[in-house]
DRENMIZA-427609 format. One record per residue (C-alpha): residue number from 1; x, y, z. Coordinates in steps of 0.2 Angstrom, whole numbers. Last residue first. Layout:
! DRENMIZA-427609
[NUM, [X, Y, Z]]
...
//
This chain:
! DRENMIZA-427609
[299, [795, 550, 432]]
[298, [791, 551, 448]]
[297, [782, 563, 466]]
[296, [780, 560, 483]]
[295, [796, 574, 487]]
[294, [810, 570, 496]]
[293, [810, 563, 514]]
[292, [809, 547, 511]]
[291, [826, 545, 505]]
[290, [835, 542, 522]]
[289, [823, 529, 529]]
[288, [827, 517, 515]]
[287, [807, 509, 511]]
[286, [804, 491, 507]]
[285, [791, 483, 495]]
[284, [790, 464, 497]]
[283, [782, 458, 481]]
[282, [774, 440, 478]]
[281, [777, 441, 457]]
[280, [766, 441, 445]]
[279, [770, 440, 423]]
[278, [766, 451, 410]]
[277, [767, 451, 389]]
[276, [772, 464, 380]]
[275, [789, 461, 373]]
[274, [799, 469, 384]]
[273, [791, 461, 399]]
[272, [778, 469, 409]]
[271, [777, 467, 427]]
[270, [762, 465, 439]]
[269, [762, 463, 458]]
[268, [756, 452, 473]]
[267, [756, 460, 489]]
[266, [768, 464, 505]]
[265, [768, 481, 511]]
[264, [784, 494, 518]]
[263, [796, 484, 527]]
[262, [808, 495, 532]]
[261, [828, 498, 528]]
[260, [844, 499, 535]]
[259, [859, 496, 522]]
[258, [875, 490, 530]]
[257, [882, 487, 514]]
[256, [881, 494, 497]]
[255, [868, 493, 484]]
[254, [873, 488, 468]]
[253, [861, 491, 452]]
[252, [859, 482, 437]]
[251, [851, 488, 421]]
[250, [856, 474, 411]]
[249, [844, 473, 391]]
[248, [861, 479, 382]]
[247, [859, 489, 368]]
[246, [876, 500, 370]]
[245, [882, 501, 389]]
[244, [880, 487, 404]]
[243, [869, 492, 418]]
[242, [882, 492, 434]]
[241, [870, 509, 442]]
[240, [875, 513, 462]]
[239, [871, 509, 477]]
[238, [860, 523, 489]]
[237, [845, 535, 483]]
[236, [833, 523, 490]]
[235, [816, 515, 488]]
[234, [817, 497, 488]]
[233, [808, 481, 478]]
[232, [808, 465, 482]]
[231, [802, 450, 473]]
[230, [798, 432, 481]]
[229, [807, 416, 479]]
[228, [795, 401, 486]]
[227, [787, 398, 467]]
[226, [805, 397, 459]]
[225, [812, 410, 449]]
[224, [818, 406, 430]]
[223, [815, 424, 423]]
[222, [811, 435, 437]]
[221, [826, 446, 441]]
[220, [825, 456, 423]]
[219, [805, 457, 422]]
[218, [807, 469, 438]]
[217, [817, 482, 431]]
[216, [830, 492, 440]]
[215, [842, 478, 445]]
[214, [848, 471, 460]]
[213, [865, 465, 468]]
[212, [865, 469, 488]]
[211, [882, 471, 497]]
[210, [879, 461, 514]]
[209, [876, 466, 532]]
[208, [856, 472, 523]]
[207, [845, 476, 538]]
[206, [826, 475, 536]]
[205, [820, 484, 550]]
[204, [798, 477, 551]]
[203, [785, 492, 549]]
[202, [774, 483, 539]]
[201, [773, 464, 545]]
[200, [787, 454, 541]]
[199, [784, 438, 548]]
[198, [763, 438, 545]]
[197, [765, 445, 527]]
[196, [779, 433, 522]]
[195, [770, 416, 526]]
[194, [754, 424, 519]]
[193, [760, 427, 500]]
[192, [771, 411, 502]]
[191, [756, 402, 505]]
[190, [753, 391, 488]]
[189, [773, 387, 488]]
[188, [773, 378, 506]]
[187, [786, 385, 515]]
[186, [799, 369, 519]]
[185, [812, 378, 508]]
[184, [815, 392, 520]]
[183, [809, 411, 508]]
[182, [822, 415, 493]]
[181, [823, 434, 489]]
[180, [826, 441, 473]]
[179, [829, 459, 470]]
[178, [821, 477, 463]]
[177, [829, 494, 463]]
[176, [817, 509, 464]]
[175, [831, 522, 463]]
[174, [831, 541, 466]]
[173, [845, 554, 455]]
[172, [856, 564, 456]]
[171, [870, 554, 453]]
[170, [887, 563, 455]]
[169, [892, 558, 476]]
[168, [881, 541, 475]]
[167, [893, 536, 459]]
[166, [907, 539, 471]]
[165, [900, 531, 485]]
[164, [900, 514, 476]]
[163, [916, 516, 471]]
[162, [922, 519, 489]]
[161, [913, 504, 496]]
[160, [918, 492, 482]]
[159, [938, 498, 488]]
[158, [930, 496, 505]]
[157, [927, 479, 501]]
[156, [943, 475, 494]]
[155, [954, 482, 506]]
[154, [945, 473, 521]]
[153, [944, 456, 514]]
[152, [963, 457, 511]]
[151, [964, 463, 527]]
[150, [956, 448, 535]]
[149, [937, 452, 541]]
[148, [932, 455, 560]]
[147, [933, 474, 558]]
[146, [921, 473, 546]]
[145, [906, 469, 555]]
[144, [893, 467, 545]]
[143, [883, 453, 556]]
[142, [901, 445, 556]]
[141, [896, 429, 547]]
[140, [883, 438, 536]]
[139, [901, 449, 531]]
[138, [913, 435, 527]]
[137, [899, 426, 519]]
[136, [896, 442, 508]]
[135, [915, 442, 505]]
[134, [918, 424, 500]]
[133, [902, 422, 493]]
[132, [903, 437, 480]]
[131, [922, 429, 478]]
[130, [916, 414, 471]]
[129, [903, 420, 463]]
[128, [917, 429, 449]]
[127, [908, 444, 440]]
[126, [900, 457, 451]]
[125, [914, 456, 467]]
[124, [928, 452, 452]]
[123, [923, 466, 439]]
[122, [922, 478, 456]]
[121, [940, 475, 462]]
[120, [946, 474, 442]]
[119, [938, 491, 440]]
[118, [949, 497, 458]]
[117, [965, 491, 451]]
[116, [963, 499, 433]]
[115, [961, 516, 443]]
[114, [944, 523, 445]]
[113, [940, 542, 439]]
[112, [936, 541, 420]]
[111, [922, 526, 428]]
[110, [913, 538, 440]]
[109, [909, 548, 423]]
[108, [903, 532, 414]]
[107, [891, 525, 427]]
[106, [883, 543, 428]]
[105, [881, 545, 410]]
[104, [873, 526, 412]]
[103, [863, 532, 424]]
[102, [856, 546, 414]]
[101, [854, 536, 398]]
[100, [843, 521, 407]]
[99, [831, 534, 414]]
[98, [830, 542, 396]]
[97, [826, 524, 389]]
[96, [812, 520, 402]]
[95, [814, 508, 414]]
[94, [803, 492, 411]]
[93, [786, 493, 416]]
[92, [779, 486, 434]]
[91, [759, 490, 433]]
[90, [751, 497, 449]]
[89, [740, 489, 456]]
[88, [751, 489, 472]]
[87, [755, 508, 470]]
[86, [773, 511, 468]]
[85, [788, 514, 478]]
[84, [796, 528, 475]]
[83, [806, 536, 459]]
[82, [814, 552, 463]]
[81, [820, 564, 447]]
[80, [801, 572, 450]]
[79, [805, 580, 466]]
[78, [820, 587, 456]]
[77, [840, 585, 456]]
[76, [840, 575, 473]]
[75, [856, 582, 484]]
[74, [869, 570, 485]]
[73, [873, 551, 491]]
[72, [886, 549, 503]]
[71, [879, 539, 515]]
[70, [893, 532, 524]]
[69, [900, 516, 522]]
[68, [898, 504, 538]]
[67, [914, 500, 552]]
[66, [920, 518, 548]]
[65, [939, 521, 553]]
[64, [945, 519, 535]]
[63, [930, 534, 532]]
[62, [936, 544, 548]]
[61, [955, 546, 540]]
[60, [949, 549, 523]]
[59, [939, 564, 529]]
[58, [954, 569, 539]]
[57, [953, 565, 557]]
[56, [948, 575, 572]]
[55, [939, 559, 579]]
[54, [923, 565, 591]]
[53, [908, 568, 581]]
[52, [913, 556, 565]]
[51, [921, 543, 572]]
[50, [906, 543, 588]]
[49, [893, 539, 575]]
[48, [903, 526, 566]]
[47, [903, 519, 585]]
[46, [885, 519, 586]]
[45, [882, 511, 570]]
[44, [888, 497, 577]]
[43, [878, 496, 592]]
[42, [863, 498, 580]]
[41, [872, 484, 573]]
[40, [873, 473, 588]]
[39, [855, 480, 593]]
[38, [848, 473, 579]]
[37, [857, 456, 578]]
[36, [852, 454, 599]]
[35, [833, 457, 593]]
[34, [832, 444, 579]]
[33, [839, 433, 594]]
[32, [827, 435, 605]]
[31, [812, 438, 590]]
[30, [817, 420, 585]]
[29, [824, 417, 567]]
[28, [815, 412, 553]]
[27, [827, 415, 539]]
[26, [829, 423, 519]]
[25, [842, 422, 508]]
[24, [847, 433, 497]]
[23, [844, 432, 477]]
[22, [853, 432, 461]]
[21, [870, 438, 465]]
[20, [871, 425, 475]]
[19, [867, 424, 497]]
[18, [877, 420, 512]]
[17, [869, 418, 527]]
[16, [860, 428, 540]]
[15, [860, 443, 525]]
[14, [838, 441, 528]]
[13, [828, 440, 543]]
[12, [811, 433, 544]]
[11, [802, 433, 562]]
[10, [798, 423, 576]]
[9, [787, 423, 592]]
[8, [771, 429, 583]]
[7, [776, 420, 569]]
[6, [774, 403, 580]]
[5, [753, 406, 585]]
[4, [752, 412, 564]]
[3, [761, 396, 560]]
[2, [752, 383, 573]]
[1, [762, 374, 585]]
//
């Protein structure tokens, strides 16, 4: 059967299986059952829906009922604080140093609020693999889910959850976060480029089950990439900054969980490295439905 024949019938879905924090995973997957995982989270959605209409909780009360973290991301400072997806011959810089300085304020005043317990929550999800996998697995497995995790899952990923929504609540700010992502091994490297653009054609969801680790540069997540691992980059106000502080080249970002997002364009795109010199990348650009309603504008 012939690819374009079979992707008609098929299409890529990512957060099926445990990824790293280097790059998700990518699946073919039939439309029948790509169709049953959105309408299971749709579903899902649903319910958060109904907590928050119909429960007569406390704020913290409907949040520990929530099966996915709620948006809590606030007003955007300026039109021009916003940083959307760019132009395909557009050229990929890194961030600027005044971008860096903001987020890293940011980072700093959510941090004066966390307890030790919660920093050690988020230094082992970022820092130990093992647990990244353990959760995330947790979470593919469940199609995001949480309900169906242990309690010790539980507690630690809504402790991630509310640090997360934390920086969202004091940032002010739009993201264009970029990520790895790892097409089937049996593509053929030469036509990765095709193989993504005929299954995931603009306008494709995108659900994320999992937490997402990416960074604000696109140089950063391309050293050492192989030829069937393409680049994504996202527009959203969601996840928050874990850059490291003082002269540091890490400006990571971590999205949350449960993220619903669209496939915007695939092409090939330029980055430029610290020092000057460019590299290309295959680049899947997705939009976050939420944070396209600000303002066309960036800085």
């Amino acid at each position: 059967m012939g690819r374009r024949k079979y992707s008609e019938h098929a299409v890529i879905q990512v957060d099926q299986r445990a990824g790293s924090r280097h790059a998700k995973i990518a699946d073919v997957v039939d439309v029948q059952t790509a169709v049953a995982n959105i309408e299971n989270r749709r579903g899902l959605q649903g319910l958060d829906r109904m907590t928050e209409s119909y429960s007569s909780g406390t704020r913290e009360q409907k949040d520990a009922a929530r099966i996915f973290p709620r948006d809590t991301t606030s007003p955007l400072g300026h039109p021009k604080k916003d940083r959307r997806l760019l132009d395909p011959d557009a050229l990929r810089t890194p961030m600027s140093k005044r971008q860096r300085l903001e987020r890293l304020h940011a980072e700093k005043e959510v941090s004066s609020w966390h307890t030790e317990q919660q920093e050690r929550a988020m230094r082992a999800m970022t820092g130990n693999p093992q647990v990244w996998n353990d959760l995330n697995g947790s979470l593919a497995e469940s199609k995001g889910d949480i309900d169906a995790l242990s309690p010790q899952q539980i507690t630690h990923i809504r402790t991630i959850d509310g640090m997360i929504q934390d920086y969202e609540g004091v940032n002010d700010r739009g993201h264009r976060v970029y990520m790895n992502l790892e097409m089937p091994s049996y593509i053929n490297s030469s036509n990765v480029e095709s193989f993504v653009k005929s299954y995931m054609p603009e306008g494709t969801s995108v659900d994320f089950d999992q937490f997402t680790a990416g960074s604000h540069n696109l140089y950063e997540i391309s050293d050492n990439t192989s030829p069937r691992t393409v680049a994504v980059e996202i527009h959203t106000r969601r996840g928050m900054f874990i850059g490291e502080p003082g002269k540091s080249k890490s400006n990571g970002h971590l999205l949350p969980r449960g993220m619903h997002l669209e496939v915007a364009d695939v092409h090939k795109a330029t980055f430029v490295r610290p020092d000057g010199s460019r590299g290309e990348r295959v680049l899947i650009q997705l939009v976050d439905p939420a944070a396209e309603d600000t303002p066309g504008t960036d800085n």
